[in-house]
N, C-alpha and C positions, 0 to 999 in steps of 0.2 A: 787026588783029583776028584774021586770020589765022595770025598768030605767035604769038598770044596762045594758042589753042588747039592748036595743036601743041604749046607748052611747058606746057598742062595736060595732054594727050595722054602726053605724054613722064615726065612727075610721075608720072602713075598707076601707067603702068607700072611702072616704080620702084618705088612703094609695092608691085606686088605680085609684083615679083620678089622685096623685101625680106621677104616673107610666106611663101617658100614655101622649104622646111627645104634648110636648107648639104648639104652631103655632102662631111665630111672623107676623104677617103682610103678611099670607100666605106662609109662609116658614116653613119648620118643623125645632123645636129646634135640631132634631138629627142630619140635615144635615149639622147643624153650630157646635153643641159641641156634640161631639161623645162618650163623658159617662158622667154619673149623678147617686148621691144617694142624698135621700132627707135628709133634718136636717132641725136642728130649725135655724141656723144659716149655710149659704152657702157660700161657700170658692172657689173662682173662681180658676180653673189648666190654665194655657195658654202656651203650650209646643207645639215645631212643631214632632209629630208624624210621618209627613211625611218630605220629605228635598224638596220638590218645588212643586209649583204650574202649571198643565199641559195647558201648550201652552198659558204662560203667555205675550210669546211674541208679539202675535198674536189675544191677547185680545183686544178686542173692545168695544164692547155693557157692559153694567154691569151686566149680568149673575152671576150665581156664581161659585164661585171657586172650581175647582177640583184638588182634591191633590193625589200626587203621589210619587212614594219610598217609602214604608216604612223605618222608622228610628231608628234602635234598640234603641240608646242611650236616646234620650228626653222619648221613650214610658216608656224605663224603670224607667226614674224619674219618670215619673207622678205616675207609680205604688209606686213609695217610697212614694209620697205626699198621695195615697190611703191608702197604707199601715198603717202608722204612724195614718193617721184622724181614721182609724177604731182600733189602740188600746189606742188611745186616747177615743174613746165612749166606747171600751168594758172595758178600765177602769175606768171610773167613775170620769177619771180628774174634766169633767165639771158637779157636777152632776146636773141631771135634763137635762141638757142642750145636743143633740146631732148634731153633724157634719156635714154639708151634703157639696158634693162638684161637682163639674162641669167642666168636661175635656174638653175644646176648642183648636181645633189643627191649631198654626199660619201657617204651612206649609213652615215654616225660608221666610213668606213675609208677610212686617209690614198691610199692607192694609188689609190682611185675619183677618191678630192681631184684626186689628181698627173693624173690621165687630164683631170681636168675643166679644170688648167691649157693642158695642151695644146692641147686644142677652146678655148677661150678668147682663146688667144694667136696661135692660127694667122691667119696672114695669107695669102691668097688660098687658101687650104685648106691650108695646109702651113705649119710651121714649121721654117723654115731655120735652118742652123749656121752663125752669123759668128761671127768673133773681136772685135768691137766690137759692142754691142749700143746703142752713145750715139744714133744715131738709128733704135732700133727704135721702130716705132710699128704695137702693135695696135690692134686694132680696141677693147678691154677697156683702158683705160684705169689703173682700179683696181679692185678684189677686195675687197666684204666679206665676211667670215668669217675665219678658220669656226667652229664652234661648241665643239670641244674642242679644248683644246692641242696632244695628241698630232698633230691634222691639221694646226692650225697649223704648227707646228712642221718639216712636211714640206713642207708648203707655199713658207712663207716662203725655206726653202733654195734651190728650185725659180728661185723669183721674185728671189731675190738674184743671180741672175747675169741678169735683165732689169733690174732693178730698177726691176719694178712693185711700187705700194704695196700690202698688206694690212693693210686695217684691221678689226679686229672687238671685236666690242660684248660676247663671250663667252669666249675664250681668256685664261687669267690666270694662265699657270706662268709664274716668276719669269724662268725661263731666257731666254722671250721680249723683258727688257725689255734682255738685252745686246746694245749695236746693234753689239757687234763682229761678232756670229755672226748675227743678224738687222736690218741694219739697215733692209730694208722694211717691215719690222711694226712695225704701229701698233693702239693701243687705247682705247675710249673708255671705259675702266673701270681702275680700281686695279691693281697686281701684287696676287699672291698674297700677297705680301711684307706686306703691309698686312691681310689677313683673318685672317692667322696669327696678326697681333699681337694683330689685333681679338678672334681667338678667347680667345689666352692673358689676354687683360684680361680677359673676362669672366669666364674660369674661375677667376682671381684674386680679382675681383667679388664671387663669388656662393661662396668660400672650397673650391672645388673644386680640391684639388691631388693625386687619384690619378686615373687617367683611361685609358680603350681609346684606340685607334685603330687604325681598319680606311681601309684606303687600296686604291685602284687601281694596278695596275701598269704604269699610261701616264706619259706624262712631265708629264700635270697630275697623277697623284697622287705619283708620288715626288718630285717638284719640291714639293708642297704642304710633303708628309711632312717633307723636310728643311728648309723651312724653319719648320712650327711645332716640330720639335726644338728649335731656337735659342731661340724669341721663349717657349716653356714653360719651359725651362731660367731663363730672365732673369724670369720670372712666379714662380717656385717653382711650379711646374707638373711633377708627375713622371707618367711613363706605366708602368701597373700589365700593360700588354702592347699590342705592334704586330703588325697583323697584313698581310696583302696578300692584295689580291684581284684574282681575272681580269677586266679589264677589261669582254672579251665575256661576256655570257651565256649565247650560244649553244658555250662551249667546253665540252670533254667533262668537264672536271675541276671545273666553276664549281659545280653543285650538291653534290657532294662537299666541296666548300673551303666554301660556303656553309655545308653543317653543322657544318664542324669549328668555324668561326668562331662558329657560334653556341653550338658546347657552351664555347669558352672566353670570351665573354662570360657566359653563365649560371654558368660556377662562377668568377668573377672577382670579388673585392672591392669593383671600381670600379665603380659605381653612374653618370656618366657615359662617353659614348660619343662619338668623334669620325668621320663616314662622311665620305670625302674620296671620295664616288665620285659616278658617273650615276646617274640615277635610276633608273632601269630596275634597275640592279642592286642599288638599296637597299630597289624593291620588294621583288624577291627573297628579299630579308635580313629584312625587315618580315616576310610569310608566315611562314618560318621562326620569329620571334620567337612570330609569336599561336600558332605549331602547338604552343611549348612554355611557353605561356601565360608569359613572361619581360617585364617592365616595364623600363624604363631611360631616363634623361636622354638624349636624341640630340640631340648637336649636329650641324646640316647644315651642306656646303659651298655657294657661289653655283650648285653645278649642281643642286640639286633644291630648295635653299630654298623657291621658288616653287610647285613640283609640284603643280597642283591633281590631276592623276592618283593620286601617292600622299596628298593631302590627303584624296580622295574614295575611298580603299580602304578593303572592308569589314573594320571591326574596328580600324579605325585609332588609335579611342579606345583600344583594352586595350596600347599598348605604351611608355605613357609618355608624358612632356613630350618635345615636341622645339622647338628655336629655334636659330636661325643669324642668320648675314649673308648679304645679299642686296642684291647694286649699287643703286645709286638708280635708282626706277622712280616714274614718273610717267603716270597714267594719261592717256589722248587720246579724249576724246568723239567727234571727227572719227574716228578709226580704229576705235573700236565701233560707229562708223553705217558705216562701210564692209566692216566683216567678217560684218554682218546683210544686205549688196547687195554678194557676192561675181560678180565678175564677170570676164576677161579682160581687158585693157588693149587699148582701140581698137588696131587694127592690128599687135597682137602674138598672142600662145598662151598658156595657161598649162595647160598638164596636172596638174599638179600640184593646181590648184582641182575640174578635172572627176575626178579619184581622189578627192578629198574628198567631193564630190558624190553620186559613186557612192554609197560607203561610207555615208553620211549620207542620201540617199534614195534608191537601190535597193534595190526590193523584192527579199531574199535569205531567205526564210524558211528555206528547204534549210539555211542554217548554224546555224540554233538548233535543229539536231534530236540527237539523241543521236548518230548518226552524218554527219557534214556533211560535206561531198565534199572535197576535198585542195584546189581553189582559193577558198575559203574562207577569207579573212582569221583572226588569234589572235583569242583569247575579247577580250581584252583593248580589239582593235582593233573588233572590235562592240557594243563598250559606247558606242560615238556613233553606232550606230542611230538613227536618229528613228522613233519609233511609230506615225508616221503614214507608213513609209514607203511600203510599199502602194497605198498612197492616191493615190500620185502618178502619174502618166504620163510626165514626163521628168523627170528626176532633175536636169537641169543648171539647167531653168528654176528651182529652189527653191531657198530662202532662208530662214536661219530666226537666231536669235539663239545657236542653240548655243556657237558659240566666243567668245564674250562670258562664259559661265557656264558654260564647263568648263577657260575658259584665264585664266592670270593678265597679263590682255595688257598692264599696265603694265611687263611682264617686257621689251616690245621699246623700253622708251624712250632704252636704248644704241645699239640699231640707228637707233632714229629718227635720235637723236643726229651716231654716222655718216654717216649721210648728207649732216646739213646744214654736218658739218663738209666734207665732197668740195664740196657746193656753193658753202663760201664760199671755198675754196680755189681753186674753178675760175673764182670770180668776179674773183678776184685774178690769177690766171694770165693768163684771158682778155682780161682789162683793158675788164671791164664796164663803163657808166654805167647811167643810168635808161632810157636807149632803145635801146642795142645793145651788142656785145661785140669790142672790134676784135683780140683776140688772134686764134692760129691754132688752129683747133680739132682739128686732126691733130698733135697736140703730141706727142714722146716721154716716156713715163709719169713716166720718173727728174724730168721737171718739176712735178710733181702731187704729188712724194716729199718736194720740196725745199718748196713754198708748204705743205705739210701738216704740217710741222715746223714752221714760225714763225705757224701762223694762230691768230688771238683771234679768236670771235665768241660773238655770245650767242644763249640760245637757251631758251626758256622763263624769260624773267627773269632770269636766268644767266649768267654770263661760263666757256665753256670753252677751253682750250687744253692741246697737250701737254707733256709737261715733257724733259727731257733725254732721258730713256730712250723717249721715246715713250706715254707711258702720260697720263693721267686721275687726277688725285687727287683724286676729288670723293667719298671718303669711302663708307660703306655703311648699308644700313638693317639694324635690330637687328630682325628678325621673332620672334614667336611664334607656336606653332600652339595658338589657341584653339580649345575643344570646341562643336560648334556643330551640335548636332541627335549622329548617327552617323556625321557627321564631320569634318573641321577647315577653320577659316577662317585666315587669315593677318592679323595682328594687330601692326601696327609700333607698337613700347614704346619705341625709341631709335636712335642712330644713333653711328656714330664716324665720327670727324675726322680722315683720315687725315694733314695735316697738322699739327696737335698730338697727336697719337697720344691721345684719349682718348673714353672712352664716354660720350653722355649720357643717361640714362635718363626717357623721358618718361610713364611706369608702371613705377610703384616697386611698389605692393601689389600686384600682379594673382595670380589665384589656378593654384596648379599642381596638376595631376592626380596628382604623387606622394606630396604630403601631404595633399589634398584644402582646401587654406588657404592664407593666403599668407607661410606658414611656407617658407620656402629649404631646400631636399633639400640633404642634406649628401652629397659622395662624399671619402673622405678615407682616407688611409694609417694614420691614427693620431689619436685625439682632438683636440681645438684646447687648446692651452695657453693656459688661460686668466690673466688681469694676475696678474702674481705672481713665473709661472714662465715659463722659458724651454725650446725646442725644445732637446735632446741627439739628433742625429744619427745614426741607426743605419747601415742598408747605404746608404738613396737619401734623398736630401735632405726628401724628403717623408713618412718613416716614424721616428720618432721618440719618443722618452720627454720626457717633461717634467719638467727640476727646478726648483726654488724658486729665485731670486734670493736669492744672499745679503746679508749684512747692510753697509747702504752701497750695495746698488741697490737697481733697479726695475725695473717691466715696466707700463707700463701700458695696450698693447696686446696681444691675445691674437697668440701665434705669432711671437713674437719670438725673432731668432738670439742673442742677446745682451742682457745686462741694461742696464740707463743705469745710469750716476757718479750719487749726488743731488748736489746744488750743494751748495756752500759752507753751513754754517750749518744745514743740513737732513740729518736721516737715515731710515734706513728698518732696518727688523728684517727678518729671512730670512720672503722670499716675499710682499716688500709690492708692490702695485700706485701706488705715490707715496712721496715723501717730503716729511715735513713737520719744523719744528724742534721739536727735544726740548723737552720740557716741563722747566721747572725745579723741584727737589723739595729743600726746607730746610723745620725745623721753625716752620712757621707760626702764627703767633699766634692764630689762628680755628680751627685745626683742634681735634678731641677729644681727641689725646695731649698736645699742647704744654698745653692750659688743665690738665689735671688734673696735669701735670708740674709748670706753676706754682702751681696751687690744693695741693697738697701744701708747696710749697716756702714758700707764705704761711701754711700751715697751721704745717709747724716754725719756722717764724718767733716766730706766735705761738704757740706752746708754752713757746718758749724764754721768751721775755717774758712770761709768765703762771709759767713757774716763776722766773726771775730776781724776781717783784714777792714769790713764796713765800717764797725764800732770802734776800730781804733782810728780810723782814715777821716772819719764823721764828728768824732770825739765833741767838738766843742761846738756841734749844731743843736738845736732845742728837741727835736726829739731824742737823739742819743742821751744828753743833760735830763729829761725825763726818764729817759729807759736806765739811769744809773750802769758808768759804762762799767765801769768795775766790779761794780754787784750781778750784769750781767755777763762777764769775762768769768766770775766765781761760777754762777749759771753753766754756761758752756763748757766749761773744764769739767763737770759735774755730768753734762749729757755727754761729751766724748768718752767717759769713764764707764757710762751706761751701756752707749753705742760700740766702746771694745769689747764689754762682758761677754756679746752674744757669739763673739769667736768661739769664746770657750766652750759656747752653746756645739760645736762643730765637731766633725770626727769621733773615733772610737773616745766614750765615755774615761778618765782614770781619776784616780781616789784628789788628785792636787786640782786636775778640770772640775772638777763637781765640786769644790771648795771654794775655788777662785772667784767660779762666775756668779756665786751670789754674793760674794764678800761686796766684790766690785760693783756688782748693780745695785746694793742694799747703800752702799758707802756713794756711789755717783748721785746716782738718782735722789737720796738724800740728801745730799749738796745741793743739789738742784732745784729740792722743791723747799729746802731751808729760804734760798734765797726771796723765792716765790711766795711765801709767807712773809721776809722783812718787806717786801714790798706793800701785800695785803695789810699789814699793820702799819706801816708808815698811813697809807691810804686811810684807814681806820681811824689813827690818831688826827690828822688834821681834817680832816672834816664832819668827823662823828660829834654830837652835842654831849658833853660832860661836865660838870660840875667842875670846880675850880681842882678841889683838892684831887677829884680822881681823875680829872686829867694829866696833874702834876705827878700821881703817882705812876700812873699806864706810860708817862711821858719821862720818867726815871728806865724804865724797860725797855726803852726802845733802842738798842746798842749793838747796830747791827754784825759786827765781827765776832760779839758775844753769842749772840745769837744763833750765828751759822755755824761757829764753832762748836757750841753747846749741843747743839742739838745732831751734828754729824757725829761727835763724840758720843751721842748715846748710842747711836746706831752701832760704831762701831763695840760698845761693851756688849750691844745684843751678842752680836756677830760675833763678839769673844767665846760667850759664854755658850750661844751657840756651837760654834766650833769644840768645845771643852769637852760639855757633854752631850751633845747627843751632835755628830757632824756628820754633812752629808758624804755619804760614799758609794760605791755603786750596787746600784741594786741587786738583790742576791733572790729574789722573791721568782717561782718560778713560772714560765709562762702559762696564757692557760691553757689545759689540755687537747684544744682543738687546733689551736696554731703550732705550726711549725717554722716558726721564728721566732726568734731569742731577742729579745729585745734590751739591748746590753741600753742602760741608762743609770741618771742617776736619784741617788733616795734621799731624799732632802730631812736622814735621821729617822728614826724608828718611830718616832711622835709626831713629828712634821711640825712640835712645840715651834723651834726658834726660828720655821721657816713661817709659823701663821704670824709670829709675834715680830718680826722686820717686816712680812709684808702690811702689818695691821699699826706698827707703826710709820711706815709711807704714808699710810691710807690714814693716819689721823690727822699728820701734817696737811694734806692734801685735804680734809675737811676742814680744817682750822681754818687753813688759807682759802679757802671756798666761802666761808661763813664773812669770816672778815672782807672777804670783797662784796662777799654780796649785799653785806651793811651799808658798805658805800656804792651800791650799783646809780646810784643819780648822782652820781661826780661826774663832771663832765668825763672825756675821754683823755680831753687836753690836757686836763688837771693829775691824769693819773690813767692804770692800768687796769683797772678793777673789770671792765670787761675779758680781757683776754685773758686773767686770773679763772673768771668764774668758770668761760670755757674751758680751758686748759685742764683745770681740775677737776670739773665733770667727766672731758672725754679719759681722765685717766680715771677715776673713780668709776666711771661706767665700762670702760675695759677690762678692769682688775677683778669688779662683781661679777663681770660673766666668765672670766680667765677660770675662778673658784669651780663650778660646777663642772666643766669640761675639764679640768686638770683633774679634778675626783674619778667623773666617768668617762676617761680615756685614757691612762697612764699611760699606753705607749704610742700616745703622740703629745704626751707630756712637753717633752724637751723642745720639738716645734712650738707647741703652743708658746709655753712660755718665751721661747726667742720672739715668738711675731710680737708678745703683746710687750713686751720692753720697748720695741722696736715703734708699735703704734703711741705710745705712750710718750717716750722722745720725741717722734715726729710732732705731735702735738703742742709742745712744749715750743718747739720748734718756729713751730707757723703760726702760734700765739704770740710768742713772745719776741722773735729776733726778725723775721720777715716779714712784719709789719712797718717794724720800726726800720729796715734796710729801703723798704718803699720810702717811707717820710722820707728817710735822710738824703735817696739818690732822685725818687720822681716827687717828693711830698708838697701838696702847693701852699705860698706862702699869703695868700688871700687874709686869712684868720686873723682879725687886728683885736688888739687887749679888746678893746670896745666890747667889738660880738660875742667874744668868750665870756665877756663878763655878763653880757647880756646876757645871753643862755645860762649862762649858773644860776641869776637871779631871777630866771624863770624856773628854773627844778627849783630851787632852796624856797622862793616863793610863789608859789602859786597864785596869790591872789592879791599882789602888791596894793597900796593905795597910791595912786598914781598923783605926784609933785609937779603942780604944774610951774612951777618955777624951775624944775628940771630941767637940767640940756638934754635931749632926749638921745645925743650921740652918745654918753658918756653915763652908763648905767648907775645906779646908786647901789651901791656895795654897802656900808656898814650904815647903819641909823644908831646911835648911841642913846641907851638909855639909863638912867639909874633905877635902880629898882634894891629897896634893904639896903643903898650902901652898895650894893654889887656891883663889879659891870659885865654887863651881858653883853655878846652881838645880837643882833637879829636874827644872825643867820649859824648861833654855836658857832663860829669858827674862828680859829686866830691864824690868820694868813697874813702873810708879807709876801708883797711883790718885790720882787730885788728886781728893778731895771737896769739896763745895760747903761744907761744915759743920763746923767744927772736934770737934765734939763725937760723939755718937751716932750712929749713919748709921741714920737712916728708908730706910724701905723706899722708903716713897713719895719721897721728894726726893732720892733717889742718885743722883746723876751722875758720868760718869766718862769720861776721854778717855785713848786710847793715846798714850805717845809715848815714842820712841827714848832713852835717857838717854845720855850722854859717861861714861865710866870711871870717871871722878873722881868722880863724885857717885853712882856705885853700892853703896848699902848697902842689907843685908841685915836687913828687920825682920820681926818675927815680926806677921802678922796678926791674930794673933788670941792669947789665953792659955785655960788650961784652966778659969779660973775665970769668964770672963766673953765679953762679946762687943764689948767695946769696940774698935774700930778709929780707931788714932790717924794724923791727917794728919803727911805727912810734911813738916817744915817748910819744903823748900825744893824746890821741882817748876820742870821746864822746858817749858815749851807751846810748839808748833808754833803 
C-alpha cells in the first residue's frame, strides 16, 4: 500500500513538472509554441494563428518574433487537430498509448516556421549536430501543417535531413508533391496540379476563354501560375493579362501594386478573374474594386474559397459572381459543440484560446473610439467583439457560439482527416490490438514516414490513402458564393474528380449576379463561332475571326478549329452546320412545268390530227391542191415524231431516254423541214428567171420522194454515227458546290460533236428553205407558200439561236429548255403551214377570180407595164412573146401552165388552177388571150406534181 502511494506521489509529480514551461536555451517554450498537452507520443500543430509578424520589416537584430492579428481561420483548425487527438485518447484508439500535442504559431512567415522546428525537435533543450540522424528521436514525432506553401516548403527542407514527417491539410503547390526534394511532406488534399485543371474545365464549361490573373509571389502562387498556364493552354483558355502580387500586406509597395492591379483589371476586356492569393490580400483587392464601383466573375483559389471574413465584407454583393474550388469539407457536429465549450485540454495550456477569449469578451471600449490607443487590435480584428462584452467579469470563463457562424468550420475536415491518418499509422507502427499496444513508443520519426506512405484507412465512410507523390486525390468541391441578405453564403453546385479529370455539376440553372438570370456571363476574346463557321486564328488562340465552312464541310458545333469531311453520299453548301444528301432534281411528272410541257405536246398532237382529218376531208379543194396534201401528211407525220420526242424529254433521265429523244426529234423534225424545202424549191423553180439550160438542169433535181428521202437519210447516218461514237448518256458531271440538288440529266456525248452537227444540219435545211422562199417572196401567195416558209423558218432559226446560249449557260434547265423549244418550233410549223390552209379549206372565201390573181402577179412581175390599149382590161396580159438570138424568152422568166378545170370558158367562179414546173420540151409559147375576145383555151397536155 505503501508503494502504491509513493508511485502515485511520484506520478504527480511528473504531471507537474510536465506542466510547467521548458526553457530552451533561455527562452520560454510558451513564447515559441503557444499550447501544449502532454502524451506519450507528441504531435507537433504549426498553424499561423496570427497573419504577420510585427515590424518585420524593420527587423534587424535576431530578437524574437512578435506576432500580430489574430487569425480566425488557422486558430480554428488547430482546434480541429485538438479536438480529434482528445477523442482519439478519450477513446481508446491507442490503448495504453496517449496523445500529446504542441501548438506553434508560424505567424504566415517561414523563418517563425524554422524557429518553431527548432523548439519542437529539441531534445533535452537543445538540438545537437550528428552526422546520422537514423536513431534521432524527438520528443515531436510528426508536424501538422502548415497552412501556406511557401512555409511548407521551408519547413519540409528543414525536416528532410531529420526525416520527420510533415503532413498538412492546406499546403497545395505542385513543387511539394516532388519527393525527390521533399520527401517528408505529406498531404491530405490534391496538388495544385489538380485545381488548375479543375479551374481550366470550368472556364471551358461555362465558354470563358479570355481571362486575368492576379497571383502571389510565394511559391504557392507562382507554382499555381505555372501550372494553370499548361492545363488553359490544353482548355483553349488564353490570358488577356498576368499580373503579381506581394504576398505580404503589410509591404510598402502592396497598396500601390494593389492599385495598379486594379486600374488593369478595369480597363481589360476580360470579364473573368483568376486571384491565386491569401485572403487577406484579396480582401484588399475587393475594397479597391467597390472604391471603383468595378463588377467581375472572381474565380477563387482553395485559400479563401471558404472565407467567411470576405464572404461577410461590406459591399460584398457590388463586385460580382465569385466561385471556386474548395478541398472536400465535411462538416462535424462533435466539433461545433466543442468550439461553443472552448476550453484548455486537462493538463496542458493553450494561450492561443485565452487571446481569443480576450478579444471576444473583454470589455475594450477605449478601441471603438475615434482615437484608440496603439495596443488595440486592427478594425478588422474587433469585428468578433461580442456585444455583451462588458457584461462579463472574466472573459476566460465565456463561451458563446461565435466560431460556428463566423467560420466555415467544415473547412478543418483535412486537418481532422490528418490526424486520423497519424493515428492509424501509429496504430500500425505500434502494433496495437483491442487492449494495448506492444510497439516502442520512443520510436524514430523516419518510422512514422515509412507506415504513413503505405497506410489505407477510412474515415467518415471513406477509404483514404496516399498515392506515390504523397498526396490525396479525393477530388474538390465546386463552390458558389450565393447572395444571401448583404452578404454571401457558400453554396456547393458540383464537384471534380480528380481521378477522371471531370466536373459534375449538381446546379445547372442557379442564378448569377452579373446577368441577374441564369443566363452564363460570357468573357471572351472574340465572338463564339457559331455551326457553320469556323475560328481563323489571329495573334492568341483565343481571339479570332470566324469563316464559313466551305462547300463539303461542316461545323456543327460553335468554336470549332476546323471544319468536318461530310460522309460519303452526303453534302453541305458553304457555312452549313450538317450535311445531308442531295436532293435529286429531273423533270417530274407531277410538277407544273413538265404537265404543261406535256399538255402542249398533246395539244400539237391533236392539232396535227384535227388538221390531217382537214387535209384529207378537203383533199381536192384549191388550197389543199396547193398545200400538196401528201407532201403535207409527210410534214405531219414528221411533227407528230417531233411532238412524241418531248415525252422522253419527261421523268427520271435513263441511258435508252437520252438516246431516243434526240434520235426522234433529229429524224421528225427532219422530215418535216425536208418537205418544207421541196416546197421552197418547187416555188424557186417556177417562178425564178433562169437560162434555158440551167433551168433544165435545177428542173432535172426537183424529185421530191428523192429528196425527202435523201436528206432524212443523212440525218439519220449523223445520228448513227453519233450514237456509235460519242452517245448521249446521262450526265455523270457533278453538281456545283453550292447546290444541294443533283441534277440527274442528260449529256448529249462528251464533245456535244454529233449533238452540234444534227442540230446545225436542221439549221442548214431551215436556211436553204429560208433563202429559196425568200427568192421568191413576190409570188403571189395564191401561187405558192413562200410566205409562210420565210416565217416558219425564221421563228425556228430564231428559237434555235437563242436555245444555244441558255442551253451553254444553264445546263440544268437544259432538258426544259430544250423540250419548250422543239415544242415552239412545231407549233410554228404548225400555224404556218397547216392552219392557214385549214381556214381556206373550211372559212376560205372564193371571191379570187383567175382575172385578179393574174392581175396582181403582173403587177409584182411588172412594175411598169406599157399599158395595150386594145387590151380588155378584165383579162390581164400574161405572156408578150418575143424573139430575141433565136431564143424564146417570157417577159416575165416563167414557164407556167394553167391546167383548168374546164375546157371551155373559164368562170370566175370555178377557176382553178395549180403551179407547176414544166420540162423544156413541152414548153410553148401560147397567146392567152386574143383582142377580140376572152376565150382561154386549155392547153392540151399539162404535167402535175
Amino acid at each position: 500500500m505503501k508503494m502504491c502511494h509513493l508511485l502515485c506521489s511520484f506520478l504527480l509529480a511528473l504531471m507537474m513538472l510536465s506542466s510547467i514551461p521548458a526553457l530552451v536555451n533561455g527562452c520560454e517554450f510558451e513564447s515559441v509554441c503557444g499550447a501544449q498537452a502532454p502524451g506519450d507520443i507528441m504531435i507537433g500543430i504549426m498553424l499561423p494563428c496570427h497573419r504577420k509578424v510585427k515590424d518585420v520589416n524593420d527587423r534587424i537584430s535576431p530578437e524574437n518574433y512578435q506576432c500580430t492579428n489574430f487569425d480566425l481561420r488557422p486558430f480554428m483548425k488547430s482546434l480541429a487537430i485538438i479536438h480529434v487527438i482528445e477523442e482519439i485518447n478519450a477513446g481508446g484508439f491507442l490503448p495504453g498509448v496517449r496523445l500529446g500535442y504542441m501548438v506553434c504559431d508560424t505567424c504566415s512567415y517561414a523563418s517563425k516556421a524554422l524557429q518553431n522546428v527548432g523548439h519542437m525537435l529539441a531534445v533535452n533543450t537543445s538540438l545537437n549536430m550528428q552526422c546520422n540522424y537514423t536513431n534521432f528521436r524527438p520528443r515531436v514525432k510528426v508536424i501538422l501543417g502548415a497552412l501556406y506553401s511557401e512555409v511548407s516548403v521551408a519547413v519540409a527542407r528543414l525536416l528532410n535531413v531529420y526525416m520527420v514527417p510533415l503532413l498538412s491539410g492546406s499546403s497545395s503547390s505542385p513543387e511539394l508533391s516532388d519527393k525527390l526534394r521533399f520527401p517528408v511532406f505529406m498531404r491530405t488534399i490534391p496538388s495544385d496540379t489538380h485545381q488548375t485543371k479543375a479551374v481550366a474545365k470550368m472556364m471551358a464549361h461555362y465558354g470563358w476563354d479570355w481571362v486575368g490573373v492576379v497571383y502571389a509571389d510565394d511559391a504557392y502562387g507562382k507554382a499555381a501560375f505555372q501550372s494553370f498556364l499548361k492545363d488553359a493552354e490544353k482548355n483553349n483558355v488564353c490570358l488577356a493579362y498576368q499580373e503579381v502580387m506581394p504576398h505580404h500586406t503589410d509591404h510598402e509597395h502592396s497598396m500601390k501594386r494593389i492599385k495598379q492591379i486594379t486600374q488593369q483589371i478595369c480597363s481589360s476586356k476580360a470579364q473573368v478573374v483568376l486571384l491565386i492569393l491569401k485572403a487577406e490580400v484579396v480582401e484588399l483587392l475587393f475594397k479597391e474594386m467597390m472604391r471603383t464601383n468595378t463588377s467581375r466573375i472572381w474565380i477563387s483559389s482553395d485559400a479563401w474559397t471558404r472565407s467567411r471574413s470576405l464572404a461577410h465584407m461590406d459591399g460584398i454583393n457590388d463586385i460580382g459572381d465569385i466561385l471556386g474550388f474548395s478541398f472536400v469539407a465535411v462538416r462535424s457536429e462533435s466539433f461545433d459543440n466543442y468550439l461553443k465549450n472552448l476550453s484548455a485540454t486537462p493538463g496542458g495550456y493553450n494561450h492561443f484560446i485565452d487571446e481569443y477569449k480576450n478579444l471576444r469578451f473583454n470589455c475594450s471600449s477605449e478601441c471603438f473610439s475615434t482615437n484608440p490607443p496603439s495596443y488595440c487590435p486592427t478594425p478588422d480584428v474587433l469585428k468578433m467583439k461580442s456585444g455583451n462584452a462588458c457584461n462579463f467579469m472574466d472573459p476566460q470563463r465565456q463561451n458563446d457560439d461565435f466560431l460556428t457562424k463566423a467560420l466555415e468550420t467544415s473547412e478543418s475536415f483535412t486537418e481532422r482527416v490528418g490526424v486520423w491518418a497519424i493515428a492509424n499509422a501509429l496504430k500500425k507502427l505500434l502494433r496495437c490490438n483491442s487492449s494495448s499496444c506492444s510497439g516502442e513508443i520512443n520510436f524514430p520519426p523516419w518510422k512514422l514516414l515509412k507506415e504513413l506512405r503505405t497506410i489505407k484507412f477510412k474515415f467518415d465512410h471513406q477509404t483514404y490513402f496516399f498515392d506515390k507523390h504523397g498526396d490525396f486525390v479525393n477530388g474538390y468541391d465546386l463552390i458558389m458564393w450565393e447572395k444571401d441578405g448583404h452578404h454571401r453564403r457558400f453554396q456547393k453546385i458540383g464537384r471534380y474528380h480528380a481521378l477522371d479529370e471531370k466536373i459534375e455539376l449538381d446546379m445547372k440553372n442557379f442564378s448569377w449576379l452579373s446577368t441577374a438570370n441564369t443566363t452564363t456571363p460570357q468573357s471572351r476574346c472574340s465572338e463564339s463561332c457559331a455551326p457553320g463557321s469556323v475560328k481563323k486564328i489571329l495573334n492568341v488562340s483565343c481571339c479570332y475571326s470566324c469563316i464559313p465552312c466551305v462547300e463539303g464541310t461542316y461545323s456543327d458545333v460553335p468554336d470549332l478549329n476546323d471544319c468536318k469531311k461530310c460522309a460519303s453520299g452526303t453534302w453541305s453548301t458553304k457555312g452549313s452546320s450538317q450535311c445531308r444528301p442531295r436532293s435529286e432534281s429531273f423533270l417530274q411528272w407531277r410538277d407544273p412545268h413538265p404537265i404543261a410541257i406535256m399538255t402542249a405536246s398533246a395539244f400539237g398532237i391533236l392539232l396535227l390530227l384535227v388538221s390531217l382529218i382537214i387535209f384529207l376531208v378537203y383533199r381536192d379543194s384549191a388550197p389543199m391542191k396547193r398545200a400538196e396534201v401528201r407532201l403535207s401528211c409527210v410534214m405531219m407525220s414528221g411533227l407528230a415524231v417531233s411532238f412524241s420526242s418531248v415525252i422522253c424529254f419527261m421523268g427520271k433521265p435513263s441511258v435508252h431516254l437520252c438516246r431516243a429523244r434526240q434520235v426522234m426529234y433529229a429524224l421528225g423534225f427532219t422530215l418535216c423541214v425536208s418537205c418544207i424545202l421541196v416546197k421552197a424549191f418547187r416555188t424557186f423553180l417556177a417562178f425564178l428567171p433562169f437560162g434555158q439550160m440551167t433551168h433544165r438542169r435545177l428542173h432535172k433535181l426537183y424529185k421530191p420522194p428523192v429528196i425527202v428521202i435523201v436528206i432524212t437519210a443523212l440525218q439519220g447516218i449523223i445520228c448513227l454515227f453519233w450514237l456509235v461514237f460519242d452517245s448521249p448518256d446521262i450526265d455523270n458531271k457533278p453538281p456545283p458546290p453550292q447546290s444541294m440538288r443533283k441534277v440527274i440529266q442528260c449529256s448529249e456525248g462528251t464533245t456535244y460533236i454529233g449533238f452540234g452537227i444534227m442540230l446545225s444540219y436542221i439549221a442548214l435545211l431551215a436556211l436553204i428553205s429560208f433563202l429559196l422562199a425568200f427568192k421568191g417572196r413576190k409570188v403571189p401567195q395564191e401561187f405558192s407558200e413562200t410566205g409562210y416558209i420565210i416565217f416558219s423558218m425564221l421563228m425556228y432559226l430564231f428559237v434555235w439561236v437563242c436555245f444555244i446560249p441558255v442551253y451553254i449557260t444553264n445546263k440544268e434547265e437544259s432538258t426544259a429548255v430544250q423540250a419548250s423549244v422543239i415544242l415552239v418550233s412545231s407549233y410554228g410549223i404548225i400555224f404556218c403551214h397547216f392552219l392557214p390552209k385549214c381556214h381556206e379549206a373550211l372559212w376560205g372565201s372564193k371571191t379570187d377570180t383567175l382575172e385578179r390573181i393574174l392581175r396582181r402577179w403582173r403587177a409584182i412581175s411588172r412594175p411598169n407595164p406599157d399599158p395595150d390599149p386594145e387590151t380588155n382590161t378584165n383579162i390581164p396580159r400574161i405572156n408578150t412573146i418575143s424573139q430575141n438570138n433565136g431564143r424564146l424568152s417570157s417577159t416575165s422568166s416563167t414557164s407556167t401552165i394553167l391546167s383548168l378545170e374546164t375546157q371551155g370558158e373559164v368562170s370566175p367562179a370555178d377557176s382553178q388552177f395549180v403551179i407547176m414546173p414544166m420540162s423544156n420540151e413541152n414548153r410553148h409559147a401560147y397567146s392567152l388571150y386574143t383582142r377580140q375576145g376572152t376565150n382561154v383555151m386549155r392547153r392540151r397536155r399539162s404535167i402535175s406534181f
